[in-house]
N, C-alpha and C positions, 0 to 999 in steps of 0.2 A: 786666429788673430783678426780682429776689426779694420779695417780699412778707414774708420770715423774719427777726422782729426779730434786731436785733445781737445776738452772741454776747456776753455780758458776761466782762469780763475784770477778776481780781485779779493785780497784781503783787509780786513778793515776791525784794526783794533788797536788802542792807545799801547798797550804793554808791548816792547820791542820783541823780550822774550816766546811771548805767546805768538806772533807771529813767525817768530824766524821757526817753533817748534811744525807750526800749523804750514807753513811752506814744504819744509821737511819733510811729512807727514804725505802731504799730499802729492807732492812732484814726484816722488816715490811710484806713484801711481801711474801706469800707462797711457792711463784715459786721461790726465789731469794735469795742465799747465799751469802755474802758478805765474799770472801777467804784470803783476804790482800790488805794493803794497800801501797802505793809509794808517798813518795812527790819527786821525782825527775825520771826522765825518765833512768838515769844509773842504777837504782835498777829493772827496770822495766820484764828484761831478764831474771835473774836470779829468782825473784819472782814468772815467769809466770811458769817458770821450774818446782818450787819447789811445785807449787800450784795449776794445771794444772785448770786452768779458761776457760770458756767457752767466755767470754765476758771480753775484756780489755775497762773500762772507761775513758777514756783516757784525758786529756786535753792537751792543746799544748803551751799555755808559760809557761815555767817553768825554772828556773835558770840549768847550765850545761847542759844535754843531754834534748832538747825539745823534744814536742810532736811528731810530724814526725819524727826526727832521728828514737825515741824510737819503732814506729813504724813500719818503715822500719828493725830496727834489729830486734823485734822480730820474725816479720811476715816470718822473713827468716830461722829461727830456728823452728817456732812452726806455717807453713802456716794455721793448724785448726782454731788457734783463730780467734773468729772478732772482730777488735779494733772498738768501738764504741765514736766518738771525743765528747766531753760535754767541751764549751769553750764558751767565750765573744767574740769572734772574727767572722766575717761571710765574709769579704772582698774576694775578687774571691782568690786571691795569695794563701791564707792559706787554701781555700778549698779545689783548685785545688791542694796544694801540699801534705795538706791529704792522700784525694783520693788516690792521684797516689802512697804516700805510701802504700796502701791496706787497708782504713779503710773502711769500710763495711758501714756506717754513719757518719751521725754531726748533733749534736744537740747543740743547744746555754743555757748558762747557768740561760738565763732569761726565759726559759719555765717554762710551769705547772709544779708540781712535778709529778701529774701522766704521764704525758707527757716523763718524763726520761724513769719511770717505764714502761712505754708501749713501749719504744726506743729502751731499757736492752732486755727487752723479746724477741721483734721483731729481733733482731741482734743475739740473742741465737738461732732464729730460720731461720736466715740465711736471712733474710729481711734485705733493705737498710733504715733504719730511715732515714730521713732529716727534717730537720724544716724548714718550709714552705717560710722564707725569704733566707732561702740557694737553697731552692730548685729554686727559682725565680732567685738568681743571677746565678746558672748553665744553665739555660733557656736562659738569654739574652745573655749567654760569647759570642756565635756565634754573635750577633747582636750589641752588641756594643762594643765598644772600653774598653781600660783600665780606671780607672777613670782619671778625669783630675786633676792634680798638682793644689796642692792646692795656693792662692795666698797666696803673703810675706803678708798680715793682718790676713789670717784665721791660716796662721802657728804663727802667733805674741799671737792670741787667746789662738790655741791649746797647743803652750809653756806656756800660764800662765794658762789654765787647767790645764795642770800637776802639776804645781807648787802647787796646791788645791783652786785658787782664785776662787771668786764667783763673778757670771754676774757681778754686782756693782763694786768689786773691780779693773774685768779687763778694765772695761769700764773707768775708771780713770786711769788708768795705761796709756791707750792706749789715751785716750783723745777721746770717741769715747761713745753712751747712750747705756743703757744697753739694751735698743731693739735691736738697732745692733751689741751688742756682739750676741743676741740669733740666731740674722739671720744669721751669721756666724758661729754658731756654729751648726745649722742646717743642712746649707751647709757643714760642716767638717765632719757630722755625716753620714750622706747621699755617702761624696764621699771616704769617707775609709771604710764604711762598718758596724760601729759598732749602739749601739742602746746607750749608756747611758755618763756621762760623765767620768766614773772608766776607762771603754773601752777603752776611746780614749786616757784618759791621760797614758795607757801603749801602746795604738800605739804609742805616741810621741813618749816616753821613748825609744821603740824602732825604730822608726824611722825619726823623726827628732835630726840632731846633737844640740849639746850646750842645752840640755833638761835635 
C-alpha cells in the first residue's frame, strides 16, 4: 500500500447522470478523491479555488462557458492543475483547441472505465493520457488536410440524425434504402470525427445551421 494521499479530483460535465456514474467510478479507487463537482464550465474557477484539485475532469460541450474557455481561465489562475478532457468528440478542431488550452490529455467518453481511471492517475502524475484514436488524429494533422465538407445528402442525413430518426425512417424521408442511409452515415462518422450517433447528432446541433 502507498502512503500518497489521494489524488483530488474535480469533475466537470453538464449531464447530472454522467457525473454521479464518473464519481462512483472513480471514488471507488484508493488513489482517487472525488472533491466537487461542475455541470457548467462558469463554476469551474471558483470550485477549483475552493477545492484545490489536482486533476480537472473536464468535458468540452457544455451550455454557457465550454470546455476550452474553462480551461484556458483556470489554467491561468491555478497553472498546477492538469485538466484532463473526458468528451464524445475526437475531431482534430476540438483537440487541437484543447491542447492549446493546456490540458494535459483527452480521453473519449466511450472508453473503458478503467481506462478513465488509469487517465485520472496518469494526469495526477503529470503524464499526457490520450486515447488511442486521438492519438492517431494528431499523428496524421501534418499529413493530411482538414476533413472534407461533407456533401448536401450526408448533411440531409446528419440533420435528420439529430432530429433522433432511425436508418428506416431517414431512408423514407429522403427517398433513398436504408443501406445507404448507413453508407453515409459512415462517411459522416469518419469525417467529423466522432464514433456513435449521440456524437454526431450534437455536432449537427452545433454545427450545421437550420438543425
Amino acid at each position: 500500500m502507498t502512503d500518497v494521499p489521494p489524488y483530488r479530483v474535480l469533475l466537470v460535465d453538464d449531464h447530472a447522470l454522467v457525473r454521479a456514474g464518473l464519481s462512483a467510478l472513480l471514488d471507488a479507487h484508493p488513489q482517487i478523491q472525488v472533491v466537487g463537482e461542475a455541470s457548467d464550465g462558469s463554476q469551474v474557477v471558483e470550485l477549483a479555488l475552493n477545492s484545490d484539485p489536482d486533476v480537472v475532469l473536464m468535458d468540452l460541450s457544455m451550455p454557457g462557458t465550454d470546455g476550452v474557455t474553462a480551461t484556458r481561465e483556470l489554467l491561468s489562475l491555478r497553472p498546477q492543475t492538469q485538466v484532463l478532457v473526458l468528451t464524445s468528440f475526437s475531431d482534430r478542431d476540438r483537440v487541437r483547441d484543447a491542447l492549446a488550452a493546456g490540458a494535459i490529455g483527452y480521453l473519449l467518453k466511450d472508453s473503458d472505465p478503467q481506462d478513465v481511471v488509469a487517465g485520472v492517475i496518469a494526469a495526477a502524475r503529470r503524464g499526457s493520457p490520450l486515447d488511442p484514436r486521438v492519438a492517431r488524429t494528431l499523428l496524421t494533422e501534418g499529413t493530411v488536410g482538414p476533413p472534407p465538407p461533407l456533401s448536401p445528402r450526408e448533411r440531409d442525413v446528419l440533420r435528420l440524425v439529430a432530429k433522433g430518426m432511425a436508418n428506416k425512417q431517414i431512408g423514407r424521408a429522403l427517398g433513398i434504402s436504408e443501406r445507404t442511409v448507413k453508407v453515409h452515415l459512415g462517411n459522416v462518422f469518419r469525417r467529423i470525427g466522432v464514433q456513435d450517433r449521440t456524437s454526431a447528432a450534437l455536432w449537427a446541433k452545433e454545427n450545421l445551421p437550420d438543425t
